[in-house]
Residue frames relative to the residue before (quaternion, step in Angstrom):
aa qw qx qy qz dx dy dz
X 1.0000 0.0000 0.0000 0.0000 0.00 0.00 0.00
X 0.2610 -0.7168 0.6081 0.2197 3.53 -0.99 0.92
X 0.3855 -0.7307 0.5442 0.1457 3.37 -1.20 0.97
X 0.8467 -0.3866 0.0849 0.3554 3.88 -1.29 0.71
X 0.7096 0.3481 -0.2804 0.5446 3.34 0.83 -1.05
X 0.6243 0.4167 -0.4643 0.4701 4.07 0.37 -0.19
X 0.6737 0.4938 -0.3822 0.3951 3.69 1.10 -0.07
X 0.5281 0.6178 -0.2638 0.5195 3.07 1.19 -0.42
X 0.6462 0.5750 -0.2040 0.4585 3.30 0.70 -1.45
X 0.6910 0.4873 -0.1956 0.4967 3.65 0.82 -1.44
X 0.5756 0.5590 -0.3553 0.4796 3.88 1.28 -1.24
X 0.7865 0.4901 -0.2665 0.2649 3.12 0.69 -1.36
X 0.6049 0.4839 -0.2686 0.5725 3.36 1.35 -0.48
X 0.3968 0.6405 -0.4863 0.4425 3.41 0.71 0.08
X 0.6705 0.6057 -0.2207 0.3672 3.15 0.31 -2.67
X 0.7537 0.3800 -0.1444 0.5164 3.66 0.44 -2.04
X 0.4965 -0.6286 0.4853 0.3504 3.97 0.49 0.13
X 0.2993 0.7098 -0.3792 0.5125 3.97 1.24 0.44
X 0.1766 0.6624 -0.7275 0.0288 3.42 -1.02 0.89
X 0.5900 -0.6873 0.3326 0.2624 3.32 -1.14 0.76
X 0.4748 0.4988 -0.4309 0.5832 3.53 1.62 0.64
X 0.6190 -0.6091 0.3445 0.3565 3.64 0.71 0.04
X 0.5157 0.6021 -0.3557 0.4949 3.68 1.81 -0.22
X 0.5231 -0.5956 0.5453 0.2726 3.69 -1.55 0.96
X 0.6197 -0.5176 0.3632 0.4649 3.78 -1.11 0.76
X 0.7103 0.3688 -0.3225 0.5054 4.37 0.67 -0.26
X 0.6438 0.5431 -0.4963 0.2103 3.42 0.71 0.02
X 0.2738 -0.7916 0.4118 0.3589 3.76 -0.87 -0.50
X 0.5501 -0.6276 0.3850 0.3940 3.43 -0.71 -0.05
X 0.5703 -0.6640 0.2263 0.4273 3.32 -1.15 0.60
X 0.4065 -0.6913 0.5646 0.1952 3.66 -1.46 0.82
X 0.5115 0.7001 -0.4954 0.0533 3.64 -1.74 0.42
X 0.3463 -0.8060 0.4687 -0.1035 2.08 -1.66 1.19
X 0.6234 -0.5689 0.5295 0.0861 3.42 -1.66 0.84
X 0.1810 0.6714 -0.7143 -0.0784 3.49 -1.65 -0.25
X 0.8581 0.2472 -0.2022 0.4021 2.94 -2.16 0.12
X 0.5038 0.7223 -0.4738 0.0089 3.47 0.74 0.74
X 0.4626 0.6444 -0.2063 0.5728 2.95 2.56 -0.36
X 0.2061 -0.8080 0.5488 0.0590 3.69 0.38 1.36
X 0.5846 0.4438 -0.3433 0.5860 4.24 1.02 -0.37
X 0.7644 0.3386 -0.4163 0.3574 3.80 0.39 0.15
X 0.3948 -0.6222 0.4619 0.4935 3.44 -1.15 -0.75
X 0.8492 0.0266 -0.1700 0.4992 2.95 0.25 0.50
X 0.0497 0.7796 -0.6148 0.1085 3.92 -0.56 0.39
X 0.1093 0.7644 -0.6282 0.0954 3.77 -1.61 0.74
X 0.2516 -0.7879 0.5620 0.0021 3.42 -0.98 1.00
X 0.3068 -0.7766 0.5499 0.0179 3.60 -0.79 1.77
X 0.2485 0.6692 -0.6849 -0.1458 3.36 -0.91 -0.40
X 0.2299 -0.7216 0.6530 0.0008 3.53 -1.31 1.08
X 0.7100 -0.3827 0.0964 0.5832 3.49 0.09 1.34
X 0.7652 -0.0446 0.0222 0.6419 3.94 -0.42 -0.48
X 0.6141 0.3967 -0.4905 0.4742 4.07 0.04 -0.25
X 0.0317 0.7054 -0.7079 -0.0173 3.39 -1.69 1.17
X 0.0297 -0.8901 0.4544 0.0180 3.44 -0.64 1.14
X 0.1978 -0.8932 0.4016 0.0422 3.93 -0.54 0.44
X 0.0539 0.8413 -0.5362 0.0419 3.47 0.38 1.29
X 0.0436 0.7647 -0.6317 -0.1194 3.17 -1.60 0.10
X 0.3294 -0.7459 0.5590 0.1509 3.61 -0.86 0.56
X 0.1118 -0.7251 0.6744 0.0834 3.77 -1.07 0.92
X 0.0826 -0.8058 0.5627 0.1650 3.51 -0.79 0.55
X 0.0888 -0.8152 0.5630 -0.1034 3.33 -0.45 1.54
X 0.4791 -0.5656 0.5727 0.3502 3.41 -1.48 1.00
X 0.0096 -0.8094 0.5804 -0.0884 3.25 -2.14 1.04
X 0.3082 -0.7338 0.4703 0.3813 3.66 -0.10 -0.02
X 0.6269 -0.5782 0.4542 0.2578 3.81 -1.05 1.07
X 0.5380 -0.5159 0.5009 0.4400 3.36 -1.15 0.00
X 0.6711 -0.4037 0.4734 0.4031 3.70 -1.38 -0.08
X 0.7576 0.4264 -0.1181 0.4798 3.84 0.97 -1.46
X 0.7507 0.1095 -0.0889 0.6454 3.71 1.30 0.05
X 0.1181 -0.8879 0.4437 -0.0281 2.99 0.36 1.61
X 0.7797 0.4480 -0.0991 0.4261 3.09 1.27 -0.95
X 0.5544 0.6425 -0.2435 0.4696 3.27 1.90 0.51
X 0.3804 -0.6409 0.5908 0.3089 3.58 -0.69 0.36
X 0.2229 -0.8831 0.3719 0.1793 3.55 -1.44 -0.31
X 0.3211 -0.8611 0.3721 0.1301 3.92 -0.19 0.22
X 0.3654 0.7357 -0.5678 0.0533 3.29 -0.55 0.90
X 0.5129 -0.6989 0.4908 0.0870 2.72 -1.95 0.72
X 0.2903 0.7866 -0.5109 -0.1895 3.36 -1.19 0.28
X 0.5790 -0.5476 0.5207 0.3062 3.99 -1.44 0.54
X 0.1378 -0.7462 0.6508 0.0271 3.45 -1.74 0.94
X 0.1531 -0.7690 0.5742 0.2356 3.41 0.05 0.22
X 0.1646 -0.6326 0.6818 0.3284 4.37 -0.33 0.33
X 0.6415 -0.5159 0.5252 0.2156 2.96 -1.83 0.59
X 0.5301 0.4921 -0.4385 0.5335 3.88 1.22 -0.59
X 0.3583 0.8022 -0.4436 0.1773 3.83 0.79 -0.47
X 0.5376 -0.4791 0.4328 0.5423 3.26 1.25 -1.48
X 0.6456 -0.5266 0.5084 0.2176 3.90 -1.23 0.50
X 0.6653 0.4822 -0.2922 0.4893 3.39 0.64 -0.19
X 0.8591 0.2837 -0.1799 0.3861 2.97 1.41 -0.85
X 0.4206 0.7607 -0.3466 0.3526 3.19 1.43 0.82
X 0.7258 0.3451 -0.1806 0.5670 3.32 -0.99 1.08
X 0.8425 -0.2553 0.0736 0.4686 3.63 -1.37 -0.19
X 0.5976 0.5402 -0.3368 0.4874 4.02 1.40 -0.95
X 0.6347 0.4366 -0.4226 0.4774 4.11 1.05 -0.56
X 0.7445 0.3576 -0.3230 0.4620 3.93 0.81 -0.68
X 0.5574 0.5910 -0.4593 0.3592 3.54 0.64 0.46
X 0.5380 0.6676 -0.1976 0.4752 3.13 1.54 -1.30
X 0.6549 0.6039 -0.1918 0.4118 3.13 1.21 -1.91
X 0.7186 0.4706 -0.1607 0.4862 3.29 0.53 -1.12
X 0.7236 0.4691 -0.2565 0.4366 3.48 0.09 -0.68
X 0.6774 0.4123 -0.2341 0.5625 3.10 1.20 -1.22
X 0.5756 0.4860 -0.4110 0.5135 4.24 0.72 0.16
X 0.5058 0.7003 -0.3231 0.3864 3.36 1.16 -1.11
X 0.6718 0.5513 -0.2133 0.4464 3.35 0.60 -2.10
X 0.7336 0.5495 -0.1997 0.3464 3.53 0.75 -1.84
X 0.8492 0.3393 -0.2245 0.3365 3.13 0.93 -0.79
X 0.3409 0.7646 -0.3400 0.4285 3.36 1.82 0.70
X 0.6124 0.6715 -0.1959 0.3682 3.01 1.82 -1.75
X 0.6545 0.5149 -0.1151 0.5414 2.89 1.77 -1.31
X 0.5907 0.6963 -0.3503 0.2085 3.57 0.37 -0.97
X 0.3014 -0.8299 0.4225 0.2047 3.33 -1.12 0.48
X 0.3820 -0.6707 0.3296 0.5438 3.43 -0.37 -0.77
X 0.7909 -0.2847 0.0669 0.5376 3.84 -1.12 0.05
X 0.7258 0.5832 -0.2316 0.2818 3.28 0.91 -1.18
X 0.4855 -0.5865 0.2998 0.5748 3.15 1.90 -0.43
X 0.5978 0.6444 -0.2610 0.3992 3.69 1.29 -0.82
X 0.5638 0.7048 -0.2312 0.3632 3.53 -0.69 0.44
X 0.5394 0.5753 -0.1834 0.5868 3.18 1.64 -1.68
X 0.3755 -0.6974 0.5606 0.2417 3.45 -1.21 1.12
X 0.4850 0.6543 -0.2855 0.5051 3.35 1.41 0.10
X 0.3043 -0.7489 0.5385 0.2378 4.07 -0.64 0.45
X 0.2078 -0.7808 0.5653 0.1662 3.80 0.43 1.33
X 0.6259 0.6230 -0.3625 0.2978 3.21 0.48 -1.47
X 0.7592 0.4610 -0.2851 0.3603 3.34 0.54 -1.21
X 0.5250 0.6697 -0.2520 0.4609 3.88 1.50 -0.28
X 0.4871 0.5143 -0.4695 0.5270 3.66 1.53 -0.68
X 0.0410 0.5393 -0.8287 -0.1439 3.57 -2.27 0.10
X 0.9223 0.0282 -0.1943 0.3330 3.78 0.23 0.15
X 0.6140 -0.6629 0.2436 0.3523 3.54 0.36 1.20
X 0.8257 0.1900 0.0167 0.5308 3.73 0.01 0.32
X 0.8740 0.1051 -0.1321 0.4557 3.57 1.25 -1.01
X 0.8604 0.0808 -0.1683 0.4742 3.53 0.79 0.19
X 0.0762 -0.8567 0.5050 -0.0727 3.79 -0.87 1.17
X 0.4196 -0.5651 0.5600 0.4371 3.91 -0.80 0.21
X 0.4827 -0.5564 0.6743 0.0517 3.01 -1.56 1.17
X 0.1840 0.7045 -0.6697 -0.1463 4.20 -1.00 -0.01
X 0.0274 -0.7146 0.6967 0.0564 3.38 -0.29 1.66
X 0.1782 -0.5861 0.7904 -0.0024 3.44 -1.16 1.78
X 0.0554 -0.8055 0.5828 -0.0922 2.63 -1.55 1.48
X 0.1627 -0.9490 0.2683 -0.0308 3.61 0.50 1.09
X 0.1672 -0.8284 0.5331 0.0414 4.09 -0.07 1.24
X 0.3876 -0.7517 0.5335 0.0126 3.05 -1.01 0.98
X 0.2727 0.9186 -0.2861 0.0025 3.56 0.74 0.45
X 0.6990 -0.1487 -0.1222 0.6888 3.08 1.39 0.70
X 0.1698 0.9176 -0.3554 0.0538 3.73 -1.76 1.08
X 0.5010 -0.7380 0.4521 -0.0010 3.07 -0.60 1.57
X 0.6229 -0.3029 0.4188 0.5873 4.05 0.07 0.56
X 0.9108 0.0083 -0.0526 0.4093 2.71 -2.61 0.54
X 0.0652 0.6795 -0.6965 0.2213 3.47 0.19 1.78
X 0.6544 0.4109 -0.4995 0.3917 4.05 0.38 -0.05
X 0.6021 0.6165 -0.4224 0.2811 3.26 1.04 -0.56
X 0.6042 0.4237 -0.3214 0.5934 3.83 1.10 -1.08
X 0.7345 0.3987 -0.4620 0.2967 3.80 0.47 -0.56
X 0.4913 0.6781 -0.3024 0.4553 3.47 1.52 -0.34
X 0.7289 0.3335 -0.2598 0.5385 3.80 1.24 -0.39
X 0.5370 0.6712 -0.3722 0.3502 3.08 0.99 -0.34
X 0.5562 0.6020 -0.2358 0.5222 3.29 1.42 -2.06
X 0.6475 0.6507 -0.1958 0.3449 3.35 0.30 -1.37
X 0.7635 0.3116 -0.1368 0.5489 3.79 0.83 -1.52
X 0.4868 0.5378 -0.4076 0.5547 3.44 1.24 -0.62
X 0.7522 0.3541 -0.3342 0.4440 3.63 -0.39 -1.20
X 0.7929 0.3657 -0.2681 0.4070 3.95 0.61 -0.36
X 0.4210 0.4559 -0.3727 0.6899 3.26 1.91 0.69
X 0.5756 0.4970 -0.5243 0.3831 3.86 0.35 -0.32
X 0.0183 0.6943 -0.6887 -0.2080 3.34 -1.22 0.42
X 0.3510 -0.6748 0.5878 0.2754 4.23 -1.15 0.23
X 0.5680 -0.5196 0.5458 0.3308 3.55 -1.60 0.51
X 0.3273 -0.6361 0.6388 0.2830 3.01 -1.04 0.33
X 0.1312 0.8504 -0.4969 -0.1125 3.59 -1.24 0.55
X 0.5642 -0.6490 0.4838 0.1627 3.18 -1.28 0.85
X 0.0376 -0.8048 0.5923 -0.0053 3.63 -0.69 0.89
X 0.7179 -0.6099 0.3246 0.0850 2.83 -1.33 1.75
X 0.2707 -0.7032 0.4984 0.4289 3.87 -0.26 0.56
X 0.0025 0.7176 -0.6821 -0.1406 4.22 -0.91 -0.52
X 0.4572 -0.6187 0.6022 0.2135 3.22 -1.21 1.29
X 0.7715 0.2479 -0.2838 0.5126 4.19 0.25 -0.11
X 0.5928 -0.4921 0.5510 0.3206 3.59 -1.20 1.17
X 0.9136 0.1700 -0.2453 0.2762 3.40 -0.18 -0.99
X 0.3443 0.6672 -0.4885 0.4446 3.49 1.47 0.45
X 0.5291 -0.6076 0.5792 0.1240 3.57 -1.43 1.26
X 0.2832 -0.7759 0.5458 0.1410 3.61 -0.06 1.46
X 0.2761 -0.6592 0.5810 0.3894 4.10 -0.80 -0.04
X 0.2203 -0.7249 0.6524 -0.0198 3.04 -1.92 0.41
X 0.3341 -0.7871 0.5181 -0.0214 2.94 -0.85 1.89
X 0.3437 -0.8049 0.4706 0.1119 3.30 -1.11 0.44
X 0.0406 -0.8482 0.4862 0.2062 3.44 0.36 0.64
X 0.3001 -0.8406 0.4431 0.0829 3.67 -0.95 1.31
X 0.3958 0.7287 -0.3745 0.4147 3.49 1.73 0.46
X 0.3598 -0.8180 0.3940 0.2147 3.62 0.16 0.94
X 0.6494 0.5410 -0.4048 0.3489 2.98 1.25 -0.36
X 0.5396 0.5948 -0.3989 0.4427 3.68 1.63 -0.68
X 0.5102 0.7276 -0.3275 0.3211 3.68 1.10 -1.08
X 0.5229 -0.7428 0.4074 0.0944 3.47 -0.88 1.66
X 0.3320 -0.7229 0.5503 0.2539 4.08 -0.56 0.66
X 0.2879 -0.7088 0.6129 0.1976 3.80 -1.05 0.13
X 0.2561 -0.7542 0.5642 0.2176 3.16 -0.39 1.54
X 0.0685 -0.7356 0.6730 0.0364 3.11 -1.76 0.85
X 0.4308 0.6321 -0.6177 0.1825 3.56 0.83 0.65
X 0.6503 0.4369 -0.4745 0.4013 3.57 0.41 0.74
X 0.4836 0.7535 -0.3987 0.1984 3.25 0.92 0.02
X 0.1783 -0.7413 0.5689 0.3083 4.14 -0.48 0.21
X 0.4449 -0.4216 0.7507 0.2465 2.78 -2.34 0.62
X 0.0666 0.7475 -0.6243 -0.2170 3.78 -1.71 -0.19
X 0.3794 -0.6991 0.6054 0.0287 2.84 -1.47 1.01
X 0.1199 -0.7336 0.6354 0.2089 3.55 -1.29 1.14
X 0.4205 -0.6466 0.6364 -0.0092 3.04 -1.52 1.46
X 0.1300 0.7484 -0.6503 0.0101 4.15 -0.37 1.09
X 0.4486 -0.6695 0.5847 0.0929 2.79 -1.65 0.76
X 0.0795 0.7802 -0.6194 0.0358 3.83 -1.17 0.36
X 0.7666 -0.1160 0.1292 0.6182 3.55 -0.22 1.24
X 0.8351 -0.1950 0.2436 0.4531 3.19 -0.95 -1.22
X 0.5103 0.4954 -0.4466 0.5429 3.85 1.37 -0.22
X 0.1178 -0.6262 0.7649 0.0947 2.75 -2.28 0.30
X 0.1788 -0.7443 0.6209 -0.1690 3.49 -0.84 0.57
X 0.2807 -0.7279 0.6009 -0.1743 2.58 -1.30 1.79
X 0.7891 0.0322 -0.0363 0.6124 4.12 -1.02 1.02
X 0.2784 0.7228 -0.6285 0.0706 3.60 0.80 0.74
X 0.5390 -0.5693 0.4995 0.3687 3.98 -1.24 0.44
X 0.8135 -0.2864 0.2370 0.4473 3.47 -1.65 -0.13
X 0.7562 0.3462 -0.2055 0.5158 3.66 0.55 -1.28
X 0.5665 0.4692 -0.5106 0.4451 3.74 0.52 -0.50
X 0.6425 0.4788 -0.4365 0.4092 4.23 0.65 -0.87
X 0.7914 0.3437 -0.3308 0.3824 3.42 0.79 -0.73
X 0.6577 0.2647 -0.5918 0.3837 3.54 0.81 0.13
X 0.5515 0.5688 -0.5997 0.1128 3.74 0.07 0.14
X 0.7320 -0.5294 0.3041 0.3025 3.49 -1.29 -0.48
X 0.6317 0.0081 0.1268 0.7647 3.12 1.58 -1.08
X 0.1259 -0.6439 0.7516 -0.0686 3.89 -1.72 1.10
X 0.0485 -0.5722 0.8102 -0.1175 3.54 -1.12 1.61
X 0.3461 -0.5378 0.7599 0.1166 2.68 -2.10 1.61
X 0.1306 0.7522 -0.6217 -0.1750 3.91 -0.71 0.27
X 0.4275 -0.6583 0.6190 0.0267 3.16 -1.22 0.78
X 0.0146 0.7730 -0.6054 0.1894 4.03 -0.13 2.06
X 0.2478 -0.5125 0.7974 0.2003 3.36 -1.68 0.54
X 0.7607 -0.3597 0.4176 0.3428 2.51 -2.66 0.10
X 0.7980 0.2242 -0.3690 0.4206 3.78 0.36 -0.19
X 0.8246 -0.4994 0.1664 0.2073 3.44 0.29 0.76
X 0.4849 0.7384 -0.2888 0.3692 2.66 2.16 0.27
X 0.3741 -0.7232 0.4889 0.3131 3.71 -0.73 0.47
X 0.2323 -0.7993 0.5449 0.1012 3.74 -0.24 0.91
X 0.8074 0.0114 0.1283 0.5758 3.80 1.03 -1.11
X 0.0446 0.7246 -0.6849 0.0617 3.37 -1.08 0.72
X 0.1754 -0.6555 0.7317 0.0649 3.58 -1.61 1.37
X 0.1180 -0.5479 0.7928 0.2396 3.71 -1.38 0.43
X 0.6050 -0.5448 0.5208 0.2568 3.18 -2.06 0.31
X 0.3957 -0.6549 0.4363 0.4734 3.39 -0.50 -0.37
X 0.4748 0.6661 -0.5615 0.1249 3.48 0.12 0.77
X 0.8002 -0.1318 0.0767 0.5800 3.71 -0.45 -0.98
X 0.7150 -0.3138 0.4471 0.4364 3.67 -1.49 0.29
X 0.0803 -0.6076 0.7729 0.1645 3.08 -1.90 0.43
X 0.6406 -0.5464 0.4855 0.2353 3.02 -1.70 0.27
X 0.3300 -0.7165 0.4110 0.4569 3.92 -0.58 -0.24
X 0.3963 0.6596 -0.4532 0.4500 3.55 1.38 0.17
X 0.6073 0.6268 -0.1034 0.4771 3.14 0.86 -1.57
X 0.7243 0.3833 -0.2285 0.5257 3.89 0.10 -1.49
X 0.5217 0.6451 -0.3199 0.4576 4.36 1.20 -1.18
X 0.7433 0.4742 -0.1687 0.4407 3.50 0.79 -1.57
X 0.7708 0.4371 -0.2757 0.3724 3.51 0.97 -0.65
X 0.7573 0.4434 -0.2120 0.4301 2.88 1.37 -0.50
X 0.6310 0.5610 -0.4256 0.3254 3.18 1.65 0.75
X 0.3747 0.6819 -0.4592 0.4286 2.69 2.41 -0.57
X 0.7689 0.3931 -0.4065 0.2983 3.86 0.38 -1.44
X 0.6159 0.5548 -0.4616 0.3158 4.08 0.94 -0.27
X 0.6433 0.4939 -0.3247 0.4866 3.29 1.27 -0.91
X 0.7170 0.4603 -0.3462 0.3927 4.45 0.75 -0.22
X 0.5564 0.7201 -0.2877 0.2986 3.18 1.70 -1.11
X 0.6555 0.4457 -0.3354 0.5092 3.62 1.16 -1.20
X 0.6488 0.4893 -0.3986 0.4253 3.90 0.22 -0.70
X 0.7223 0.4246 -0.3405 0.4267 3.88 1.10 -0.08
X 0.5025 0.5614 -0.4166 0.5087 3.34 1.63 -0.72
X 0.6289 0.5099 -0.4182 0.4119 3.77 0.36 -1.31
X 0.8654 0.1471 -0.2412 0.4139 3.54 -0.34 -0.84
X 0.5689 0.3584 -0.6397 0.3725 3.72 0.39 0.94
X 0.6747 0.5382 -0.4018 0.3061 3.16 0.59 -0.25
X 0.5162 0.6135 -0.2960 0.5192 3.34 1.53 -0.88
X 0.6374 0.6152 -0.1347 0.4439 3.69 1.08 -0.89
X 0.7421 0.2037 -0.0101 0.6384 3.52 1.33 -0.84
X 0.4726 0.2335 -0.5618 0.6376 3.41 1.09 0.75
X 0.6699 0.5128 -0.4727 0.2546 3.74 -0.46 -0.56
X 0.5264 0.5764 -0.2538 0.5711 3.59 1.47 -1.42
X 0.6078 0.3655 -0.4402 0.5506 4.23 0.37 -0.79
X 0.7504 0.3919 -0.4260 0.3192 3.62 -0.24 -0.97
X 0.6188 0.5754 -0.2457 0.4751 3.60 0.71 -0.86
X 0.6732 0.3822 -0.2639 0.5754 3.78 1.02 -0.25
X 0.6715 0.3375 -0.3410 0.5647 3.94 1.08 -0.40
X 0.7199 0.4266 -0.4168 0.3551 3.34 0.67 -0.50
């Protein structure tokens, strides 16, 4: 916890457009990323966002659909905090964090009953109506962090899922409907399926101070502001999800502003991860 005068101090540099890393109150810190470093997944990618360093990977495993979206595949997610993370976050304070913070993630993702909705293409994850589907267990380390930790985990998910690639599989003919057909896997990467992510969002946490707002603030900048939105953008500018913290009210003047700062940054991050993780495929086939 930062105590009065470092809040003050931090407000005050807000006010004057000054932050005490040397960045203006819109700017962000620097961003990058990795792939393929998780050689057991299909796909896997490592962020670091100034002092935050995250590590996702994604296994795609065969599963049976729900009952209510038969024809859908399915996605889930969970958060690790590492124990090098920091003391504070050990024990019951790292699995709260954990959790909440998977919670958020998988909303980003979620669909609606019908299966539609999901910036993700479920549909395309089914191979047998009703009885078998790809699974994307996304699985996300925390390994050190500095403020706006959903935001690096949000790109990470993002480069990972556009670094996954899926088997392709082949399904057995069977002379009876209700006979279980087999299913082959074809292990030639080149046969091996991509995961569309041009709908996918990045998010960005948007804080607020008095009359400042602020963007990729760090650990102490979240706690001296007033209020911290997680927003959650696609590639066309739509807001899909939004978390407030739990601190003081916002205004709707206030809540308008943040969420245009995050529509107007959100494309300039989608472009260059993606530009980043197509270049990194070509450079690995070529």
């Amino acid at each position: 916890m930062i105590g009065a005068d470092e809040k003050d101090f931090i407000r005050g540099g807000f006010k004057a457009d000054v932050r005490s890393d040397g960045r203006r109150c819109l700017e962000s810190r620097p961003l990058a990323l990795s792939l393929g470093d998780l050689q057991q997944c299909s796909g896997s990618a490592r962020c670091t966002l100034g002092s935050n360093d995250v590590i996702v990977g994604v296994k795609a495993e065969l599963g049976s659909p729900l009952p209510d979206t038969p024809d859908c595949g399915g996605v889930q997610i969970t958060v690790e905090c590492s124990p090098c993370t920091g003391p504070e976050l050990q024990g019951r304070s790292g699995e709260t964090l954990a959790f909440d913070l998977a919670r958020k993630l998988e909303k980003t993702l979620s669909a609606g009953p019908s299966g539609r909705g999901s910036p993700l293409d479920l549909r395309a994850l089914c191979i047998l109506s009703g009885r078998t589907c790809w699974v994307l267990c996304i699985d996300a380390l925390v390994l050190s962090m500095d403020g706006s930790l959903i935001d690096a985990l949000g790109v990470a998910i993002r480069a990972a899922l556009q670094n996954t690639r899926i088997p392709l599989v082949e399904v057995g003919a069977t002379e009876d409907a209700d006979e279980e057909p087999e299913l082959e896997l074809d292990d030639d990467p080149a046969n091996a399926k991509h995961v569309d992510v041009s709908r996918l969002p990045v998010i960005l946490t948007v804080c607020q101070a008095d009359d400042a707002f602020v963007l990729d603030a760090t650990a102490r900048e979240e706690q001296a502001a007033d209020q911290a939105c997680h927003i959650a953008v696609d590639p066309s500018g739509a807001i899909c999800s939004m978390f407030m913290g739990s601190k003081a009210a916002i205004t709707p003047f206030a809540l308008q502003e943040m969420m245009g700062l995050a529509q107007k940054r959100a494309p300039l991050i989608l472009q260059a991860v993606h530009k980043f993780v197509a270049s990194a495929a070509v450079s690995m086939e070529s």
